[in-house]
C-alpha positions as CSV (number, residue, x, y, z in Angstrom):
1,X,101.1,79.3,95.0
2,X,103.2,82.0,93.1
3,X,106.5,83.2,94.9
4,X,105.7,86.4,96.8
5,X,104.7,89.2,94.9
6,X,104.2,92.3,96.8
7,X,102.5,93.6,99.6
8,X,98.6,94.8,98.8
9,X,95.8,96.8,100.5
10,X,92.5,96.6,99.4
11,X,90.0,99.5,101.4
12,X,86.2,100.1,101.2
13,X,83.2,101.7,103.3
14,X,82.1,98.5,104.4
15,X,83.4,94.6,104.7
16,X,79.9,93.8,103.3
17,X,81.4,96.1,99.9
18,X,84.3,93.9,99.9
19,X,82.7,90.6,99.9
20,X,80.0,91.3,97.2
21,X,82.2,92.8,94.5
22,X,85.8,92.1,95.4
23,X,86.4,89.0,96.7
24,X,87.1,87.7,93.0
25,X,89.7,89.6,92.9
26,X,91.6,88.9,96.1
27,X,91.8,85.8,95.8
28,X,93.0,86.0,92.4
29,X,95.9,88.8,93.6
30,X,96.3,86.0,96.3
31,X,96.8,82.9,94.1
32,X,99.3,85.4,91.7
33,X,101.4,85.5,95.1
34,X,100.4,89.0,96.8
35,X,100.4,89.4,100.3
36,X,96.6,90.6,101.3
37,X,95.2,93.2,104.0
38,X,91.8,93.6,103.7
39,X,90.9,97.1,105.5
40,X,87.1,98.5,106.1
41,X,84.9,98.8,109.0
42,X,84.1,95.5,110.7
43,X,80.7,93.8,110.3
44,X,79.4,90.5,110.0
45,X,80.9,89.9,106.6
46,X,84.5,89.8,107.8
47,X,84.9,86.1,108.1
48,X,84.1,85.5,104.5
49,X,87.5,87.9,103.7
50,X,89.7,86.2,106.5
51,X,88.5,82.8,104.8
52,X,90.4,84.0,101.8
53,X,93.4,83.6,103.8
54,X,94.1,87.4,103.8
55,X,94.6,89.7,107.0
56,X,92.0,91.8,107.9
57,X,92.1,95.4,109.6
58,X,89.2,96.9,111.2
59,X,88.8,100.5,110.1
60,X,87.5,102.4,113.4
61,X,87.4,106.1,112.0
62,X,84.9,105.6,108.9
63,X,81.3,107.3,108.8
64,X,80.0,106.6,105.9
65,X,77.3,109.1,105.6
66,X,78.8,112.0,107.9
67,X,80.3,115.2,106.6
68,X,81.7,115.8,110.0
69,X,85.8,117.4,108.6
70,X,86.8,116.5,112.0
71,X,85.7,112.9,111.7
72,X,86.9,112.7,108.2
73,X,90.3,114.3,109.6
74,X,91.0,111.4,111.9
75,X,89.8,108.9,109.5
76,X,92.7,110.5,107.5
77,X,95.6,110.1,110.1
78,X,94.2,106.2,110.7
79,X,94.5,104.9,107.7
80,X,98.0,107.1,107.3
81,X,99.1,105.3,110.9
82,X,98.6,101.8,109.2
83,X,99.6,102.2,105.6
84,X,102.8,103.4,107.3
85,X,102.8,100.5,109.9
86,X,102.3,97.8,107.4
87,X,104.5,99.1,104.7
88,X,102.2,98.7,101.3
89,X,103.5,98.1,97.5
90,X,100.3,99.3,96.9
91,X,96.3,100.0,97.8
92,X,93.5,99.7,96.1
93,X,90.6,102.2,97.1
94,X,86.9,101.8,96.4
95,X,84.1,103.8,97.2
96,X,84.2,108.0,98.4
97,X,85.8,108.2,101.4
98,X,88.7,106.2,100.5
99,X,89.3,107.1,97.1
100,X,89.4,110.8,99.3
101,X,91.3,110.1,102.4
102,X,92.8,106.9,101.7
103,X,94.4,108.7,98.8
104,X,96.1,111.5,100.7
105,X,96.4,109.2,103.9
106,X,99.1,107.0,101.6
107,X,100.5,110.4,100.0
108,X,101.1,111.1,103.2
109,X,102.2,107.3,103.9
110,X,104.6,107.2,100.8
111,X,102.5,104.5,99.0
112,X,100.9,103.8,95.3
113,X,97.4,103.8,95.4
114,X,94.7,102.9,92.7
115,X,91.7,104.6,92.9
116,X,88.3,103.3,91.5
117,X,84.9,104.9,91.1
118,X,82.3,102.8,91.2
119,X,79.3,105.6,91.0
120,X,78.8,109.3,91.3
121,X,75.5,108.9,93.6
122,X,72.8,111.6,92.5
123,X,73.8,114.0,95.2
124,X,77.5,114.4,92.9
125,X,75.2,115.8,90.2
126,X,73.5,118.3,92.6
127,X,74.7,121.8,93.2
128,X,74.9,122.1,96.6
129,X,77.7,122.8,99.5
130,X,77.8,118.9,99.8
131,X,78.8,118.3,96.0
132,X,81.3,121.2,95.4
133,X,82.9,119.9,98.7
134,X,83.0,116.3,97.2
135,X,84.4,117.8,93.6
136,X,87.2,119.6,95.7
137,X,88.3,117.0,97.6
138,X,88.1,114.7,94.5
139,X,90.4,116.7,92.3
140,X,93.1,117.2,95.3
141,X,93.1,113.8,96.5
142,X,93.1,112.5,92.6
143,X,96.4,114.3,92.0
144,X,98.2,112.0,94.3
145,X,96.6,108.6,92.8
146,X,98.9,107.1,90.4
147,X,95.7,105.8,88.5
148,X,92.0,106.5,88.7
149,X,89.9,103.7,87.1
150,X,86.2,104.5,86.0
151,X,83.1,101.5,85.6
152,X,82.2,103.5,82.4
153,X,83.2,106.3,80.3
154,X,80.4,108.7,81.4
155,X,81.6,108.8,84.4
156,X,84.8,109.0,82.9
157,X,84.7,112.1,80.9
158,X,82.2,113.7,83.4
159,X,85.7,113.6,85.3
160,X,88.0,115.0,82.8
161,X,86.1,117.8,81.8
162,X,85.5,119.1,85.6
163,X,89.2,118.9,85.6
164,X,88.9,116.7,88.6
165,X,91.3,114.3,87.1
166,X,93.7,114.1,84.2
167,X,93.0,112.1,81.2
168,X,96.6,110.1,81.2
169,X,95.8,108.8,84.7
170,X,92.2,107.5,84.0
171,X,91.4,103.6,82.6
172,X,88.3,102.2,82.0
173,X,87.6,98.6,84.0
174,X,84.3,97.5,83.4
175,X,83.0,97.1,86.6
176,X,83.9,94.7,89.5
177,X,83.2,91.7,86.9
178,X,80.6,88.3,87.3
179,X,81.2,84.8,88.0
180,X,79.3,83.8,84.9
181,X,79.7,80.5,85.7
182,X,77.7,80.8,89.2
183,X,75.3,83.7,87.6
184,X,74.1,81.5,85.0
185,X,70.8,80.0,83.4
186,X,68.7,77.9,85.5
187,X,65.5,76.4,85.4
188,X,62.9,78.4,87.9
189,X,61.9,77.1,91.0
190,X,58.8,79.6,92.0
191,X,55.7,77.4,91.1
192,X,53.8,80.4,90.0
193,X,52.4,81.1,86.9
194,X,52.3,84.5,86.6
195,X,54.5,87.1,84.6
196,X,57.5,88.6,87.2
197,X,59.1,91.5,87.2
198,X,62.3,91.7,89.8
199,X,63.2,95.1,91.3
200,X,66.8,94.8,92.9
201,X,68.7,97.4,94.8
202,X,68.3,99.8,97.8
203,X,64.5,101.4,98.0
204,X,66.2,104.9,96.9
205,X,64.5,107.5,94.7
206,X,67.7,107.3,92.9
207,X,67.6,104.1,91.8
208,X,63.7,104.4,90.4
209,X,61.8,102.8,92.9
210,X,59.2,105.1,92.5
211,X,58.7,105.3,88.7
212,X,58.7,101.4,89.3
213,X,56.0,101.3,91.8
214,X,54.0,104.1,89.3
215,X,54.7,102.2,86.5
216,X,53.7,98.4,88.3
217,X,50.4,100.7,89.5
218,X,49.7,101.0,85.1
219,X,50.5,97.5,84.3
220,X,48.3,96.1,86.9
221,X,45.2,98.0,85.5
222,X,45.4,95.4,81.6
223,X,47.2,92.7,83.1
224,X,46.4,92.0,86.7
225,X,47.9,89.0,88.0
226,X,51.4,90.1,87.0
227,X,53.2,90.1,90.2
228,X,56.3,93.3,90.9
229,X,59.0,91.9,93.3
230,X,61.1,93.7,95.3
231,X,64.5,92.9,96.7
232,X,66.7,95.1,98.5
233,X,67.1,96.9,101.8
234,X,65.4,100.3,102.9
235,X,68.5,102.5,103.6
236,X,66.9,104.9,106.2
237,X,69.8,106.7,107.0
238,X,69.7,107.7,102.9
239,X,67.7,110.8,102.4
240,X,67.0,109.3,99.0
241,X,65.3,106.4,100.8
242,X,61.4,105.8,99.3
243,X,59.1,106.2,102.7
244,X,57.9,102.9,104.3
245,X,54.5,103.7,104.2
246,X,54.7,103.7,101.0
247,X,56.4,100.8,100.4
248,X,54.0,98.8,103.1
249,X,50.9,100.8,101.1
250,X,52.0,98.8,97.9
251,X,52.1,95.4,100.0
252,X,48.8,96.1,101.8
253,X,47.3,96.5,97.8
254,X,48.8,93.6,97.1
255,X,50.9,95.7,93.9
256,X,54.7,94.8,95.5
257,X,55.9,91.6,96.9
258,X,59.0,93.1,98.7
259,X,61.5,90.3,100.1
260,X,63.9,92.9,102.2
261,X,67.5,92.5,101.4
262,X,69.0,89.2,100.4
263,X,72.6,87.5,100.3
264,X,70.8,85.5,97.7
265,X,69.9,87.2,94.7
266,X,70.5,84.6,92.4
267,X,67.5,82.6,93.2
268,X,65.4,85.5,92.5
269,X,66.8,86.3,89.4
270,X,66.4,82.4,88.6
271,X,62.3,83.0,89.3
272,X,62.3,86.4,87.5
273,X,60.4,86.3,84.0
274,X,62.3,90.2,83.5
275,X,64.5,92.5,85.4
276,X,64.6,95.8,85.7
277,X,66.5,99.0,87.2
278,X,65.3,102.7,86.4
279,X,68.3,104.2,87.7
280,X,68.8,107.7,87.8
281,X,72.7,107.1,87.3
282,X,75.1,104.0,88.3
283,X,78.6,103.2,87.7
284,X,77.9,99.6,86.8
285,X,74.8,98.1,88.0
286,X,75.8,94.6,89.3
287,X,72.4,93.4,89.2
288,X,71.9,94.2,85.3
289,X,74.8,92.5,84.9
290,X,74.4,89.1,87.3
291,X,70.8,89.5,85.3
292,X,72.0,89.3,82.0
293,X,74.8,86.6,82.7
294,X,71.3,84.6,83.7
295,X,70.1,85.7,80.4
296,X,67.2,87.3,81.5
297,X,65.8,90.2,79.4
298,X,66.3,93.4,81.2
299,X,64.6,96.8,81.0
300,X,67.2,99.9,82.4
301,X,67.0,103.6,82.0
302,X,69.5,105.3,79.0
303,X,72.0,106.9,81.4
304,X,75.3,106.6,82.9
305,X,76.1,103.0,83.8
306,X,72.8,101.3,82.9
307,X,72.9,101.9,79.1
308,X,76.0,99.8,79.1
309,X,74.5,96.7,79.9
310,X,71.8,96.6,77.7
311,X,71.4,96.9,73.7
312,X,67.9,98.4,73.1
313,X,65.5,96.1,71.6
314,X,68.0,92.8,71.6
315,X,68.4,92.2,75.5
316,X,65.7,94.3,76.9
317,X,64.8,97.9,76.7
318,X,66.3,101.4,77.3
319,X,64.0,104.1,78.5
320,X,64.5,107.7,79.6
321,X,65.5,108.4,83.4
322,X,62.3,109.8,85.5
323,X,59.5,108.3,82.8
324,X,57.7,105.7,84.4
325,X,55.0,106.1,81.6
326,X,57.7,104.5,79.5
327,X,59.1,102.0,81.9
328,X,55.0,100.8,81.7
329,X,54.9,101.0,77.8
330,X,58.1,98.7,77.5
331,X,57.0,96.2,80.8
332,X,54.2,95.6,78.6
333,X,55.7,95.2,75.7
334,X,57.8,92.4,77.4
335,X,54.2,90.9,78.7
336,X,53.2,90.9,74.9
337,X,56.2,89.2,73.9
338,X,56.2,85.6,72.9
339,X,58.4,83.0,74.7
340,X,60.8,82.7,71.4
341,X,61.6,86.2,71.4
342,X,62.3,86.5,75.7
343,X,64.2,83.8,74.7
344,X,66.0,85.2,72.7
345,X,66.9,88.3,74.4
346,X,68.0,86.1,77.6
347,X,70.4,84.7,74.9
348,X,71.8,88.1,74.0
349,X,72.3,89.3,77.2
350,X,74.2,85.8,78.2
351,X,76.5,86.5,75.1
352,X,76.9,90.6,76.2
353,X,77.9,89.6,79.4
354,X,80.4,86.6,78.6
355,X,82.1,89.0,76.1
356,X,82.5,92.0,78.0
357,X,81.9,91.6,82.1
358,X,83.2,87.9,82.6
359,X,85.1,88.4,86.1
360,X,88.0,86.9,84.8
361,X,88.7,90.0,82.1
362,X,88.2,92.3,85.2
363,X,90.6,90.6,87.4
364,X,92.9,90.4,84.5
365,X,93.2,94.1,83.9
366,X,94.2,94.4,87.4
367,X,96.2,92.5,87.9
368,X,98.7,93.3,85.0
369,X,98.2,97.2,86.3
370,X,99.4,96.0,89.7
371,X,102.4,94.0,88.1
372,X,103.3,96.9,85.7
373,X,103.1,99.3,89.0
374,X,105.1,97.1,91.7
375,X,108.3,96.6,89.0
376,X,108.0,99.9,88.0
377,X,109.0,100.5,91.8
378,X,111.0,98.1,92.6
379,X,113.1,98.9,89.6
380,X,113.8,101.8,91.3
């Protein structure tokens, strides 16, 4: 263990956010020395962050979904009341509300905080009330951020030119980085024969679940025992959510094989033959990635987050957002494809993801902003 290094916050919407993408990190900033407080709302994942060895604070205020400005407004003044009581070096803030009202809560609070943006959501791109308030807020709670750090340039630029942040306090971290050495090949364990495709994420419109229940529908008709899984939770309380009947029609035809949500994603990727993510817009998809890492070919939509984990034609496919005609034209194309040449795109991927989304890089990058930013202030 390093001599103390400063004292470090790390917020999100939800413990179960903390533990799937930034638990590398913490006990990385931990081992480097740094004093730990984990803050979010509580849920069953909390004793996988106290394991760490770091503090945890229970966040009371947070509603994740709610546009309530009196909710938000309180939510504010809690996370100012401990920022103040616990005396930060700095916080880290992931996801909306945090990046927002953690940001002015440590203005406010006299703390240094990092924001990162880990996805728009569709709803950013929409003009409505909802999106012009989120933009608003955005750009005044941005101002007061020492650095904002994007998962890909899109997102990045998209950004700069709404003026909702300034180019000198942007960097680029390539999302919240892969144990390649856990998310790598292995041998299959599902004793089936037949071709498999693996959806993974939330059953929202956003993320294509549609186009890939439309497209599975096409595939079916020339290659029937191809089987579509399905692996991720039905967000209800999303209004982007995919309806259950639907999802339980596709069962009932025996088209989807849906497994719910899973702690274990691994061992489906392990059993997947391809998989796939028609996105409408991500920051980093994290399954694309653990996918590649696996060196599984991959087929993902040209846009904002997706195209970054995939070269078209050498590790899978790129096709447009909303076409599930040509999500269908290129999920046959993988079903046409020899072993060799899946083979060889599983290789690719491996490669892409060692080289640019290894966890360790990500952590890296980090943790010599964090350094730079605590002797910055303590020179002062």
């Amino acid at each position: 263990m390093e001599q103390y290094a400063g004292k470090i916050a790390v917020v999100a919407n939800t413990a179960w956010n903390i533990v799937n993408f930034r638990l590398g990190l913490i006990v990385a900033l931990i081992e480097n020395g740094y004093d730990i407080v984990v803050i979010a709302p509580e849920d069953e994942y909390v004793s996988k962050i106290e394991a760490t060895g770091c503090k945890f604070i229970p966040l009371q205020r947070l509603d994740r979904k709610g546009t309530n400005p009196v909710k938000d407004l309180r939510l504010t003044h809690e996370l100012y009341r401990i920022y103040k009581r616990e005396k930060f070096d700095l916080v880290l803030h992931y996801t909306i509300k945090p990046n927002i009202y953690g940001t002015f809560a440590a203005s406010f609070a006299g703390v240094k905080a990092i924001c990162t943006v880990t996805g728009l959501g569709y709803s950013f791109l929409s003009d409505n009330w909802i999106s012009r308030l989120a933009k608003n807020l955005y750009k005044r709670a941005f101002k007061r951020a020492v650095y904002v750090a994007f998962q890909n340039d899109d997102d990045r630029q998209l950004f700069i030119l709404q003026n909702l942040v300034t180019a000198d306090k942007t960097m680029l971290i390539r999302g919240s980085g892969i144990k390649c050495d856990y998310f790598c090949p292995l041998p299959k364990t599902e004793t089936s024969e037949n071709f498999i495709f693996l959806f993974v994420g939330r059953l929202l419109l956003d993320k294509g679940i549609r186009e890939y229940l439309n497209a599975a529908a096409e595939v079916r008709k020339s290659y029937p025992k191809t089987e579509f899984w399905a692996v991720g939770a039905l967000d209800t309380d999303n209004p982007s959510c995919i309806d259950s009947d639907s999802v339980a029609d596709a069962q009932q035809k025996g088209l989807l094989r849906y497994f719910g949500p899973s702690d274990e994603v691994r061992e489906f990727v392990r059993n997947a033959d391809v998989v796939l993510l028609p996105s409408y817009r991500e920051g980093l998809p994290r399954v694309m990635l653990e996918a590649i890492s696996m060196a599984k070919p991959i087929i993902t939509t040209d846009t904002a987050g997706c195209r970054d984990t995939v070269i078209d034609g050498i590790n899978g496919y790129m096709v447009p957002v909303k076409d599930w005609e040509a999500l269908a034209a290129a999920m046959k194309k993988m079903l046409e494809a020899d072993k060799d040449t899946l083979n060889k795109m599983g290789e690719e991927g491996r490669k892409l993801a060692l080289r640019e989304f290894d966890e360790k890089m990500v952590v890296k990058r980090y943790i010599d902003v964090i350094a730079y930013l605590i002797a910055k202030g303590n020179a002062k």
